[in-house]
C-alpha positions in Angstrom: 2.8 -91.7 -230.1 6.7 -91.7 -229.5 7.9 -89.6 -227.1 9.4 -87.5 -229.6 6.0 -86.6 -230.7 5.7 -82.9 -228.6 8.8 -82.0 -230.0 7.9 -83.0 -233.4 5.0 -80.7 -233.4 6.4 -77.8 -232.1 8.8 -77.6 -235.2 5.8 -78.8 -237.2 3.8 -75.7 -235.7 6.8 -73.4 -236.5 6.8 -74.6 -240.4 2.9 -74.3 -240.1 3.1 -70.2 -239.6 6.4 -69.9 -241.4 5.8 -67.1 -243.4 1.8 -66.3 -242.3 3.0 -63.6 -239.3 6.7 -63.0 -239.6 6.2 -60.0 -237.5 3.1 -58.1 -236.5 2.6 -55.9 -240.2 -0.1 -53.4 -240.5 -2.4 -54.0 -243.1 -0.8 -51.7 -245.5 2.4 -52.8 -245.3 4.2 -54.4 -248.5 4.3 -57.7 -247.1 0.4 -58.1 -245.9 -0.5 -57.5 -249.6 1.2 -61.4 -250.5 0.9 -63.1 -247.4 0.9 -66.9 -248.1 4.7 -67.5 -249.1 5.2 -71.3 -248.3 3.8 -74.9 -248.6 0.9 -73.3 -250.7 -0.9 -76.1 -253.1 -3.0 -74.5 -255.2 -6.6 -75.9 -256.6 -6.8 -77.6 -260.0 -5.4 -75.4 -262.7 -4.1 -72.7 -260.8 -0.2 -73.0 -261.6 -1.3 -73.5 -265.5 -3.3 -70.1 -265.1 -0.6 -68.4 -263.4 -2.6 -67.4 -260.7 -1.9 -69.6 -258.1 0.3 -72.7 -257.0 1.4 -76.0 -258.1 -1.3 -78.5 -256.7 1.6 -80.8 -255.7 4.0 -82.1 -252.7 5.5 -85.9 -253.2 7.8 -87.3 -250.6 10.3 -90.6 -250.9 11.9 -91.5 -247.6 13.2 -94.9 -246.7 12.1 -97.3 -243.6 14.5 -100.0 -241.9 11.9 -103.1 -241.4 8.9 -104.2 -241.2 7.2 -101.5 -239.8 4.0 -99.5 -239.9 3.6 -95.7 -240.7 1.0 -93.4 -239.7 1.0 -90.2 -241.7 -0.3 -86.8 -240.7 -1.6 -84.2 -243.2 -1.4 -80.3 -241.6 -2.4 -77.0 -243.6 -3.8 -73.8 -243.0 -7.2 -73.1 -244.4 -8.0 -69.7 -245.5 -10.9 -67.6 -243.4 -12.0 -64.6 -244.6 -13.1 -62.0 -242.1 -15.7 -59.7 -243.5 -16.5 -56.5 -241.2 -19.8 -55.5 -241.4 -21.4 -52.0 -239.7 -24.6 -52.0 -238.0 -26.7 -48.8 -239.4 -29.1 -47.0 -237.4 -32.1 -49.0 -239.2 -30.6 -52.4 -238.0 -28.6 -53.4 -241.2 -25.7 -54.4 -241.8 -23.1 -52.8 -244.0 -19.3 -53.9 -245.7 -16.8 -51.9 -244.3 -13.0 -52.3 -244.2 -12.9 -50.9 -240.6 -15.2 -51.2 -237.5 -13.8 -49.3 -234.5 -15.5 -49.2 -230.9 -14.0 -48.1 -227.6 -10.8 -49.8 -227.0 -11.1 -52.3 -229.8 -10.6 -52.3 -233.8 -11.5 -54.6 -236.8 -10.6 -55.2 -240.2 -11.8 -57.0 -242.9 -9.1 -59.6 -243.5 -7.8 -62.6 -244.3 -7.6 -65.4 -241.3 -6.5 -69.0 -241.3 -7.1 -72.4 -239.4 -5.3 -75.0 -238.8 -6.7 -78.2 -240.6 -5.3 -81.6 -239.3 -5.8 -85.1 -240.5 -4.7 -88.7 -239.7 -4.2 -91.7 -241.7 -3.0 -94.9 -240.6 -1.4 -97.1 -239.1 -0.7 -98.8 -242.7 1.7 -101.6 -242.7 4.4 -101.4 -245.3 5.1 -104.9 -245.7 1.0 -106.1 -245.7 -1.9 -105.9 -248.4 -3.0 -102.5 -247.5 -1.1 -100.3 -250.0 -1.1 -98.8 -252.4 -3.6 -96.6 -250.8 -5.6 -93.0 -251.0 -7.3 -91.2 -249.0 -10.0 -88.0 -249.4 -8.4 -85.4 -247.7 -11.1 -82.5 -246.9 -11.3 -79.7 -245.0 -15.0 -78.2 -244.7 -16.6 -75.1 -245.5 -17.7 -73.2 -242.9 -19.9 -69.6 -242.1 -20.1 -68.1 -239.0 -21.0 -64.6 -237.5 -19.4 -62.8 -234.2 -21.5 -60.1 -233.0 -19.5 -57.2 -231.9 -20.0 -53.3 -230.8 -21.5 -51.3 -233.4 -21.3 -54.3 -235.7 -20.3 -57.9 -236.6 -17.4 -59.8 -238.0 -18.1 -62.6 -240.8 -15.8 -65.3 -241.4 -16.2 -67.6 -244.2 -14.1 -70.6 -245.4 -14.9 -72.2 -248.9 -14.1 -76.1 -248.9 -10.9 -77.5 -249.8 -10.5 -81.1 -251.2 -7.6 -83.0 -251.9 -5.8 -87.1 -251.7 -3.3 -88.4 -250.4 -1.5 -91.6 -252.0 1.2 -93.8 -250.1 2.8 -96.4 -251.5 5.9 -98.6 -250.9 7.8 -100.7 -252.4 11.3 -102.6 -251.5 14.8 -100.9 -251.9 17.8 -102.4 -251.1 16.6 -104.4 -247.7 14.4 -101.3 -246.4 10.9 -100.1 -247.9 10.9 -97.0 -250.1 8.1 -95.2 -249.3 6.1 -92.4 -251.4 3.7 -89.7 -250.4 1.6 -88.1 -252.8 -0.3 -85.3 -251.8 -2.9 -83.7 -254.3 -5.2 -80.5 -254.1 -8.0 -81.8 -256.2 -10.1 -78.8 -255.0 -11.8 -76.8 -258.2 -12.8 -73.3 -258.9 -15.4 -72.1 -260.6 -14.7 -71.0 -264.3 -15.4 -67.7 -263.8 -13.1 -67.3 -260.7 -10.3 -69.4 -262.4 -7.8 -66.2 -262.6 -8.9 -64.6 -259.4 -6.4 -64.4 -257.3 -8.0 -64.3 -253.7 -10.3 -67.1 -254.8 -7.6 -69.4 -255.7 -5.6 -68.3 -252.1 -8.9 -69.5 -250.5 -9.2 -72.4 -252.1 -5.2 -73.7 -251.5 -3.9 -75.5 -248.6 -1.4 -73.1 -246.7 2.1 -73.9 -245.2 1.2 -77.8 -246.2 3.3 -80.5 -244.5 3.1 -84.1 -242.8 4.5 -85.9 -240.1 5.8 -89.3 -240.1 5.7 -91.5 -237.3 7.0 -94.9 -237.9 6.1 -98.3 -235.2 8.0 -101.2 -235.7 11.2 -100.0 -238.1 13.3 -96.7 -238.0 13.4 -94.3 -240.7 16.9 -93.8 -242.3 18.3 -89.8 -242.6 18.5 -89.1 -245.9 20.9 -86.2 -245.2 23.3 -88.3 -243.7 22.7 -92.1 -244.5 24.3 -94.9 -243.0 26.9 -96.2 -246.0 24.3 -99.1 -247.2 21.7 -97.0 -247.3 23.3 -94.5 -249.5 22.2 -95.6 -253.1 18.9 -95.9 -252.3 19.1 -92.6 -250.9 20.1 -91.3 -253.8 17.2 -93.1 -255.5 14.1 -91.1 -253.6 12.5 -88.0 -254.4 11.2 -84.9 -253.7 8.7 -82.5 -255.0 8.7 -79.1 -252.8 9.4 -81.1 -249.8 12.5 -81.5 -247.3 12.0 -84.5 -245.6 14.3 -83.9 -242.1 14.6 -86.7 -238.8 12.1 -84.8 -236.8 12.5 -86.5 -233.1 15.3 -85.9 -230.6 18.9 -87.2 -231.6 19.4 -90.6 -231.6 14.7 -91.1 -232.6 14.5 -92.6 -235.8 10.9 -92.5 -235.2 9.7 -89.5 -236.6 9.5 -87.7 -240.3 8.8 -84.1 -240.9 8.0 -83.0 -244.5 8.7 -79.8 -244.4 8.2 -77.4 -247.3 11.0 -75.8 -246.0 14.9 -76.4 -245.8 15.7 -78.0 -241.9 18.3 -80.2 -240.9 17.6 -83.3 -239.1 16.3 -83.3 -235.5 15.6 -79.4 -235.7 14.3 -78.0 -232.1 12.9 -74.9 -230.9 15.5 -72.2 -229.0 14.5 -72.6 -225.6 15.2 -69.2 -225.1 12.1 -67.8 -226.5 8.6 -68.3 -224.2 5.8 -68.9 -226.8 5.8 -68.7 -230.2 7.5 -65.4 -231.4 7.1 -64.9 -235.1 8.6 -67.7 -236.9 10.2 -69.2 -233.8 13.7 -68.9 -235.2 16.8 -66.6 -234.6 15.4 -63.0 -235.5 12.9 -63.1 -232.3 15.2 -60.8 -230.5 15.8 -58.3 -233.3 11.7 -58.3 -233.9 10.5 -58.2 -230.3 12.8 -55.2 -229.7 11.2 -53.0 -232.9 7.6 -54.3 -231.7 8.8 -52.2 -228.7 9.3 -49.2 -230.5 6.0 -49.1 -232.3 3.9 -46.3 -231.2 0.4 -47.2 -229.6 -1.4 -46.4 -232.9 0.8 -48.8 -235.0 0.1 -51.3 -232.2 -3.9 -50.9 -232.2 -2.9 -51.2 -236.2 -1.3 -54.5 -236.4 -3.7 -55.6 -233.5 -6.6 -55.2 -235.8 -5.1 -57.5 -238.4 -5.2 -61.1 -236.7 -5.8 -62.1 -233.4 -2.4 -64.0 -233.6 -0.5 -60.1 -233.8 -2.4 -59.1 -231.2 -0.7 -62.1 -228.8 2.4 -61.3 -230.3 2.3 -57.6 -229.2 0.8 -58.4 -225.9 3.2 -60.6 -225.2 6.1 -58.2 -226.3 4.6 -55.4 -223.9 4.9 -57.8 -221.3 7.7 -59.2 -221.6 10.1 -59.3 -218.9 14.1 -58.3 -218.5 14.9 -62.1 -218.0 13.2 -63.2 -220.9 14.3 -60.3 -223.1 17.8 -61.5 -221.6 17.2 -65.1 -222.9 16.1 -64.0 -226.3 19.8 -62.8 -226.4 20.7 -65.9 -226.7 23.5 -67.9 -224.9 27.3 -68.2 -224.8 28.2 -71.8 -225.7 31.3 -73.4 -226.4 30.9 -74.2 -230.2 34.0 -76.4 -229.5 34.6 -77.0 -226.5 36.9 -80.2 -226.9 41.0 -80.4 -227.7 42.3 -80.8 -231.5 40.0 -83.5 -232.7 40.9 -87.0 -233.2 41.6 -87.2 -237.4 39.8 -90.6 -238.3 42.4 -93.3 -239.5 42.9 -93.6 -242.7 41.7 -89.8 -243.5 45.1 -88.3 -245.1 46.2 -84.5 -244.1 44.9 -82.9 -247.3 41.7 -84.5 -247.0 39.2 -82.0 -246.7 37.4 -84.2 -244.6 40.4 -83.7 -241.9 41.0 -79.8 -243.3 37.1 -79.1 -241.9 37.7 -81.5 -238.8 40.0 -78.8 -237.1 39.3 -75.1 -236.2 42.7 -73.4 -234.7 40.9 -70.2 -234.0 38.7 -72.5 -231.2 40.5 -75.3 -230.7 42.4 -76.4 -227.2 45.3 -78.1 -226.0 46.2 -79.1 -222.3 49.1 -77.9 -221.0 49.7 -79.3 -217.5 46.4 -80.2 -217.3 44.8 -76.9 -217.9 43.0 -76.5 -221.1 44.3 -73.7 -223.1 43.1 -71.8 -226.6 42.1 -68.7 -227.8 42.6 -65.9 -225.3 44.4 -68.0 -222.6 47.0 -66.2 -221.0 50.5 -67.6 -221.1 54.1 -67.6 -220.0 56.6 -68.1 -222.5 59.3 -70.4 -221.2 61.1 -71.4 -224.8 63.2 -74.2 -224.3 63.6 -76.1 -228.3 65.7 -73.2 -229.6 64.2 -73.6 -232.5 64.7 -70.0 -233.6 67.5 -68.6 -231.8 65.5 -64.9 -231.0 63.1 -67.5 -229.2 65.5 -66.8 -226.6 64.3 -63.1 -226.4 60.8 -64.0 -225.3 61.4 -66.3 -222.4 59.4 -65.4 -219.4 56.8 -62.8 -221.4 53.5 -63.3 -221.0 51.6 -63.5 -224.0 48.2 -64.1 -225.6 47.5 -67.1 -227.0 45.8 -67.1 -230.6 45.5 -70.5 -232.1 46.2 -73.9 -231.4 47.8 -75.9 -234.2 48.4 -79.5 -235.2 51.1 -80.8 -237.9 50.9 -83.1 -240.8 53.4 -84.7 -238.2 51.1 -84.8 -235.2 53.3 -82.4 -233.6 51.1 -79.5 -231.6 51.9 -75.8 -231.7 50.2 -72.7 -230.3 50.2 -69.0 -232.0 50.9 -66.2 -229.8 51.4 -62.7 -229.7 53.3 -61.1 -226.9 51.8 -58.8 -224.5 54.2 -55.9 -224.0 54.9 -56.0 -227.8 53.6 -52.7 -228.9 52.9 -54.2 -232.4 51.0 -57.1 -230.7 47.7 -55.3 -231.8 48.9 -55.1 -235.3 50.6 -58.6 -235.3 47.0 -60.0 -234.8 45.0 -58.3 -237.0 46.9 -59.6 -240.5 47.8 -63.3 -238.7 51.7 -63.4 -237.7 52.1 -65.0 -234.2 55.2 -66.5 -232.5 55.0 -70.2 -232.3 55.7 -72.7 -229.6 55.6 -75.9 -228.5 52.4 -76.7 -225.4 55.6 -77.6 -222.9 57.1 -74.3 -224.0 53.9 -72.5 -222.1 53.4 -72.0 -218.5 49.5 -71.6 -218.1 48.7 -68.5 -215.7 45.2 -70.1 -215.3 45.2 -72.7 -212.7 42.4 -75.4 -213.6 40.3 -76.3 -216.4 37.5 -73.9 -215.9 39.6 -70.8 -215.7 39.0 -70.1 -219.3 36.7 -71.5 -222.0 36.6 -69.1 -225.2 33.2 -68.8 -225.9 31.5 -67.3 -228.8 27.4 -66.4 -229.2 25.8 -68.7 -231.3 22.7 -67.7 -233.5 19.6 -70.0 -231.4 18.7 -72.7 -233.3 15.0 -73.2 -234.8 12.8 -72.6 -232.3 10.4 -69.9 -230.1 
């Protein structure tokens, strides 16, 4: 595996759950009565009946060379948890709750991760087109516990998968075809929690590629762009899944990502759906009284982590789930590519005034710095009027001409305030502005950014 791999499946364990435990729900609540939300593939004849989803995921993605591909198929697989009672004759009974001193059940609906390898397959040999039985068991097994037990049942789930390449412009077009073949009784055809069981859950694959590089198909290199636009996708996003700079690694993600996605390293474990909202979640788990907790423990064994690790959290990593400061921009007025004209939106999107920085004698300055005006070009004669104020600085500006000029607003102005809020500044030239910082680090505007996917 590439070294990309850990990091591929972290994101890929993130998609896995996305939607199974947003947050740590009682079993009443409105969302716990429609649970499976994404990457669902019903059995045969589900969609058609309404009662279920389409069977169906297909990927196209393109690979530079030679190579060979290994492909990974991931799903959740349904588990029903059954809670039985123990009478006082020995027997066992249905109930939807089992209680016992410091511990509660309910009968509910579980899942299990199902993973499967295929591969390597060589693109350029005799091996494909190929398809393979994808299958994920049935299973029965019983948990004795006080006053009762729990049974958890999985019915199997069958399905294919068929890959197949063919050439495209110098690289090798690749297609994934991934089937639920799985059938359902007659009888249970329009039942809704049969079809659920019998559906693969939050279904994706992984990628890896030895040999080649895949090509982004968000943002192609310019000979790779027809044939680009040439793949398809059926309730897929396929997404660069490795570090920046890995052309090794695929996700197909039933899900919209953006190439190389990562996890926010601000949040320890995996919190929820691992993305921005763990701070805003983790902080109403922590006004949930101690019944609502025992609730949503009694759900999953996965809300149970999830509140235990809440209630333990500590300040620091609360902190971190805050987020950072970062510079979203931390460089000068960007470099216009040659050629790109000024009403280009290419160069209108390239520049950001309200974040951008010039150096004036060699200190960076942008918005916020803290400035001396010193105006020497007379360009507007009530310039004069303003020399040696200190001032705020707004924006930083760049002509059509490649002249630079900074937006102000005086200090002492008692309409500064006002001046700001609808967007008329002073403007002057970068040597018309005597920096009252004295080195780089003095001042770097920075703004929160939302973390980026992750736990």
């Amino acid at each position: 595996m590439t070294t990309g791999w850990d990091r591929a499946r972290t994101i890929a364990d993130a998609v896995l759950y996305e939607g199974y435990l947003l947050y740590p729900y009682r079993a009443s609540s409105a969302k716990n009565q429609s649970r499976w939300q994404f990457g669902v593939l019903g059995p045969q004849g589900a969609a058609e009946a309404a009662f279920g989803e389409d069977g169906t995921l297909s990927a196209q993605f393109l690979v530079d060379g030679d190579a060979t591909i290994t492909l990974v198929v991931r799903f959740l697989h349904l588990q029903r948890r059954a809670v039985e009672k123990r009478t006082d004759d020995g027997r066992y009974e249905p109930v939807d709750e089992l209680s016992s001193t410091g511990s509660s059940w309910l009968t509910w609906d579980e899942a299990v991760e199902s993973e499967l390898t295929f591969g390597p397959l060589d693109l350029a040999g005799s091996g494909l087109p190929a398809t393979f039985q994808v299958a994920a068991p049935a299973s029965n097994a019983m948990e004795e516990v006080d006053g009762g037990r729990l049974v958890r049942s999985r019915r199997a789930v069958h399905g294919s998968l068929t890959v197949t390449s063919e050439p495209d412009d110098g690289l090798w077009r690749v297609t994934a075809l991934l089937r639920n073949t799985t059938t359902v009784a007659t009888d249970l055809a329009c039942d809704k929690e049969a079809t659920i069981a019998a559906s693969m859950i939050g279904t994706h694959l992984i990628a890896e590629v030895i040999g080649g590089q895949l090509v982004s198909l968000l943002d192609p290199p310019d000979p790779a762009a027809a044939a680009v636009a040439r793949c398809h996708q059926h309730r897929c996003f396929p997404v660069l899944a490795g570090p920046p700079g890995d052309h090794a690694l695929l996700l197909i993600s039933p899900i919209i990502l953006y190439d190389h996605p990562q996890i926010a390293e601000q949040s320890e474990g995996a919190l929820y759906d691992s993305t921005e909202i763990d701070e805003i979640l983790t902080l109403r788990v922590m006004t949930m009284t101690d019944e609502e907790k025992a609730q949503a423990r009694a759900t999953d064994p996965l809300a149970a982590q999830i509140i235990d690790r809440c209630d333990g959290m500590s300040p620091e990593a609360m902190q971190r789930l805050h987020g950072v400061l970062r510079d979203p921009h931390a460089g000068l007025i960007p470099e216009i590519p040659d050629g790109v004209d000024w009403w280009d939106p290419v160069a209108d999107n390239a520049v950001a005034p309200d974040i951008d920085a010039v150096l004036v004698s060699g200190v960076r300055v942008t918005r916020g710095s803290k400035v001396r005006l010193r105006p020497s070009r007379r360009a507007d004669a009530q310039d004069m009027f303003f020399a040696g104020r200190v001032a705020t600085v707004t924006s930083v500006h760049e002509t059509v001409d490649g002249d630079q000029q900074v937006g102000v607003t005086v200090d002492d102005d008692p309409a500064a305030d006002l001046h700001d809020w609808y967007g008329r500044y002073l403007y002057f030239a970068p040597d018309e502005l005597e920096p009252l910082e004295s080195s780089l680090e003095s001042h770097s505007e920075r703004s929160p950014t939302w973390q980026q996917l992750g736990g």
